[in-house]
FINU-976651 format. One record per residue (C-alpha): x, y, z; residue in one letter; residue number from 1. Coordinates in steps of 0.05 Angstrom, whole numbers. Each point is the difference from the previous one (the first is absolute). Layout:
N
east	north	up	aa	i
X	Y	Z	A	NUM
...
This chain:
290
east	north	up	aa	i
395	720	814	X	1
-45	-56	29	X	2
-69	6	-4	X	3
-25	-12	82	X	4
-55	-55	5	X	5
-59	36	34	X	6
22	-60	63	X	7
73	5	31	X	8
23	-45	45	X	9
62	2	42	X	10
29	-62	44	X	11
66	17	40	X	12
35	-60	19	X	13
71	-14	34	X	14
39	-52	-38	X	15
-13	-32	-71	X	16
-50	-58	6	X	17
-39	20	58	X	18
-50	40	-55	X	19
-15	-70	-33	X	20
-8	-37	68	X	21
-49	48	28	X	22
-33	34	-57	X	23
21	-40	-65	X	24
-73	-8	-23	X	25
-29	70	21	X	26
57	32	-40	X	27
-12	-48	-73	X	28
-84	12	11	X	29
-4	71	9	X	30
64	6	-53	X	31
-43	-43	-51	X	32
-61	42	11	X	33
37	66	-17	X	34
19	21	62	X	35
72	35	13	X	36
37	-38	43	X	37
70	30	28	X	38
48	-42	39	X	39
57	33	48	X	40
39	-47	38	X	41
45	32	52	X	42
63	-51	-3	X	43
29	-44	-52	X	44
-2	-70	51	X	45
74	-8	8	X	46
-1	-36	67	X	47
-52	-45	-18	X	48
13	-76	1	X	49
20	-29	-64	X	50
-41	-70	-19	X	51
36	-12	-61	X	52
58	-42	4	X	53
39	15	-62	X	54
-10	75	26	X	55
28	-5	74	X	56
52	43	-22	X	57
-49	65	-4	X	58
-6	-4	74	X	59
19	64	35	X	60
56	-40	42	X	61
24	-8	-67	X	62
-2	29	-62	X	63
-51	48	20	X	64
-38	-2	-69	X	65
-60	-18	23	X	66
-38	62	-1	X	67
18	-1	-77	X	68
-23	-66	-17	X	69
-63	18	47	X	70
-17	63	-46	X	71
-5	-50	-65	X	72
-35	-37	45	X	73
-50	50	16	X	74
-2	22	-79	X	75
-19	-76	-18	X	76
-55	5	48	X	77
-41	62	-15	X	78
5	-22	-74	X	79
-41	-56	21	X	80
-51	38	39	X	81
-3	45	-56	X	82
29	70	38	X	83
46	40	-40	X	84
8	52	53	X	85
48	-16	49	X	86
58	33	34	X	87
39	5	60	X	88
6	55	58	X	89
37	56	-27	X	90
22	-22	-65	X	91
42	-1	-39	X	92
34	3	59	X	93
20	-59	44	X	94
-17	37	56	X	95
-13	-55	59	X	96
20	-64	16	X	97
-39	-61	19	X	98
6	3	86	X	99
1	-75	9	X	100
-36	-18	69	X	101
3	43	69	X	102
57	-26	41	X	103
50	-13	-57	X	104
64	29	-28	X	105
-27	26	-59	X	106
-52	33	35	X	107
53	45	22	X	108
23	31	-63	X	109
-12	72	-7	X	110
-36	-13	-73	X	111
-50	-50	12	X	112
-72	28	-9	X	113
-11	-12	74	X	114
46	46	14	X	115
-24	53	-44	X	116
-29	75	10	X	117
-67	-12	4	X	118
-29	64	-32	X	119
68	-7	-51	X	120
-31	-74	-25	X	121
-75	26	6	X	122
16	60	-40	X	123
27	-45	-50	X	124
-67	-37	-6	X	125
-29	61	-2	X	126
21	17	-60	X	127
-28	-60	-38	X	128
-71	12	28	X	129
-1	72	-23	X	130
22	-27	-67	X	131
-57	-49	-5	X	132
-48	16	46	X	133
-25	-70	27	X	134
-63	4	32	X	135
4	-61	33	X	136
63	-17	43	X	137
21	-75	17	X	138
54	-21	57	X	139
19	-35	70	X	140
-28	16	62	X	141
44	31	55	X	142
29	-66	20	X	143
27	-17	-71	X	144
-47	-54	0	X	145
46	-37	37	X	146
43	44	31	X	147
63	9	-64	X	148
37	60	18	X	149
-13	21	-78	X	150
-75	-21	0	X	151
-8	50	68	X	152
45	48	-33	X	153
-47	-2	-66	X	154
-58	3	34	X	155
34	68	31	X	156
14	29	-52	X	157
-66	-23	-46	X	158
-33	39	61	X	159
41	60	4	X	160
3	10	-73	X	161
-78	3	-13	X	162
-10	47	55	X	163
56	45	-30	X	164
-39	-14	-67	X	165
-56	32	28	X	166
28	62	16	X	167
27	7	-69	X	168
-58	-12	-36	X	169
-14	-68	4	X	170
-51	-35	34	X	171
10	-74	-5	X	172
-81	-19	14	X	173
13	-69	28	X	174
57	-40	35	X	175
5	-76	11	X	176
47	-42	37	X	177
11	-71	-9	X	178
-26	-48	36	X	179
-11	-80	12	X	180
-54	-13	41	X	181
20	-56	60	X	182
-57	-42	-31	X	183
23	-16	-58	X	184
80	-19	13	X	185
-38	-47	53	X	186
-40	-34	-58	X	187
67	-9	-36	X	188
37	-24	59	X	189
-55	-59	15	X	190
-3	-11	-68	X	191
73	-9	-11	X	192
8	-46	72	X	193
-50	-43	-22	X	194
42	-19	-72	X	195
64	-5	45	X	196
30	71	-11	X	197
14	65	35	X	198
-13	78	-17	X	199
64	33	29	X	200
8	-49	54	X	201
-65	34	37	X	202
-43	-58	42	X	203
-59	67	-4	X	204
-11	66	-33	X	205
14	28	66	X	206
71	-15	-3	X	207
11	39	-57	X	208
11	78	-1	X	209
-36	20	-52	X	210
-69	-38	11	X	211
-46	54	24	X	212
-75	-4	24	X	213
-46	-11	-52	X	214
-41	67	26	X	215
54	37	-33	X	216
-19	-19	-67	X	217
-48	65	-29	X	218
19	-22	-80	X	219
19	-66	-44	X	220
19	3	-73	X	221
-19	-65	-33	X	222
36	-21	-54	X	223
-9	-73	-19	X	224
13	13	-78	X	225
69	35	18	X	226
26	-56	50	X	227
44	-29	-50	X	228
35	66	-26	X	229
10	3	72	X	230
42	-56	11	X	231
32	3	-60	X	232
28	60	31	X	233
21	-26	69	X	234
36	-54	-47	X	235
35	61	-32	X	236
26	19	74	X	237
42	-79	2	X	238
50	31	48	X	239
-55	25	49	X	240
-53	-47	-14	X	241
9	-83	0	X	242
-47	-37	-44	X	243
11	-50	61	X	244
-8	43	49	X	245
-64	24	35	X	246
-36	51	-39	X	247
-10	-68	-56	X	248
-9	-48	48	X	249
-64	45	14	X	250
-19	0	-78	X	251
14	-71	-6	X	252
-27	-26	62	X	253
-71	56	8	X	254
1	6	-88	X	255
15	68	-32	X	256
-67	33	31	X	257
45	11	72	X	258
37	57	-46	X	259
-64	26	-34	X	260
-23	41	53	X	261
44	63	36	X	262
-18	37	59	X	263
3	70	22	X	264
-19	48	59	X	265
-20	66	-10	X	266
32	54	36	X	267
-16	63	-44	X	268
-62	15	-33	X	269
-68	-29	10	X	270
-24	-83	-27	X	271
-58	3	-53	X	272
-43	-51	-41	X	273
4	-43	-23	X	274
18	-42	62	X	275
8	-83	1	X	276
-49	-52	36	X	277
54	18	73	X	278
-18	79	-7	X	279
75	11	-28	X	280
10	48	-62	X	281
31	-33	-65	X	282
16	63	-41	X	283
50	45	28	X	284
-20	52	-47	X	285
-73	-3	24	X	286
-21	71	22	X	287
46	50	-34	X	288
-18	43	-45	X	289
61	41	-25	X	290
């Protein structure tokens, strides 16, 4: 039986890759300073884009193998960032399917996580927190960041399964949701114009969904030493993730210091020292004493 680190932390994300994107270097520092770090991701990906050529035939409109490959995918990854706990909603089970966008066809089928029983899925999360007992709980915020079906349906049941935690024994001391403050996508976007190129075809932060006021920010987790684990784990995620697509265009263009920094708001629990120069907290673990 595994020994629990005296620090547990949790992150609940919807599809493999979105953990490295949005919390890549949070999840290797706090796993290389002894912390327990558990990863459930609700789907496997299958109706996600495929950016590999020689691996088209994954697609779901076609082989339908790409929640497979995206689960090696995912394994490559957190053996970069150093996490060796990782698992996905209700295994061993292949319980839900990735819900593509709002509007489609395979948004319609009865076993995509969007479609799910809410307290079914959250009771299924459930389970893992009362096995390790994180006290500090990372995922979206109620838009899915950017409004996913399976990042709103995460963020659901990240929610619903901590307050059923709590009722069962377990109080999860602090929550977080992700967050990229409007500031700081701007800053890329000028910086990126001005060299010729574009972040996701945005003229401003404010065209994109998931830039949201900077106000929102209570927490940061700098990581400068860990920046390169974390892209060699976005590399790890080729179908998802283009090494000439936006997300290295940024590293390029800004230098690896635009990934060393990832930001949080706190919804649960209460921000304590040490805080940065801006008033923000930059431990999430700051304050809890179980």
């Amino acid at each position: 039986m595994r020994v629990k680190s005296a620090k547990r932390l949790l992150l609940v994300h919807a599809h493999p890759d979105d953990e490295t994107i949005n919390n890549g270097a949070t999840m290797a520092k706090y796993a290389a300073n002894g912390v327990d770090v558990t990863l459930v991701t609700c789907t496997r990906g299958e109706e996600g884009e495929v950016l590999v050529d020689s691996l088209l035939n994954l697609a779901s409109e076609k082989d339908d193998k790409l929640g497979e490959h995206r689960e090696i995918e995912l394994q490559a990854a957190m053996a970069e960032l150093g996490i060796k706990d990782f698992r996905f909603l209700g295994s061993p089970n292949k319980k839900w399917r990735d819900s593509g966008m709002m509007g489609t066809p395979q948004n319609e089928r009865p076993d995509v996580f969007w479609k799910a029983d809410l307290d079914e899925a959250a009771n299924e999360l459930v389970k893992v927190i009362l096995e390790i007992k994180p006290q500090v709980l990372i995922t979206y915020d109620e838009f899915g960041g950017y409004g996913h079906p399976d990042h709103i349906k995460a963020h659901q049941v990240a929610m619903r399964a901590s307050a059923i935690a709590s009722q069962q024994g377990w109080q999860i001391s602090k929550i977080y949701w992700n967050t990229m403050p409007r500031s700081v996508i701007q800053m890329g976007i000028d910086k990126m114009k001005e060299v010729g190129s574009e972040f996701f075809g945005a003229e401003s932060a404010d065209d994109l969904p998931f830039a949201k006021p900077d106000e929102l920010v209570t927490s940061v987790v700098n990581a400068p030493e860990y920046v390169v684990q974390k892209l060699a784990a976005m590399k790890a995620h080729a179908t998802q993730i283009s090494v000439d697509g936006p997300f290295f265009a940024l590293s390029n263009n800004l230098g690896l210091s635009v990934w060393a920094d990832e930001y949080y708001t706190l919804v649960k629990g209460e921000a304590s020292e040490p805080f940065d120069d801006k008033g923000r907290e930059i431990d999430l673990f700051a304050g809890i004493k179980q």
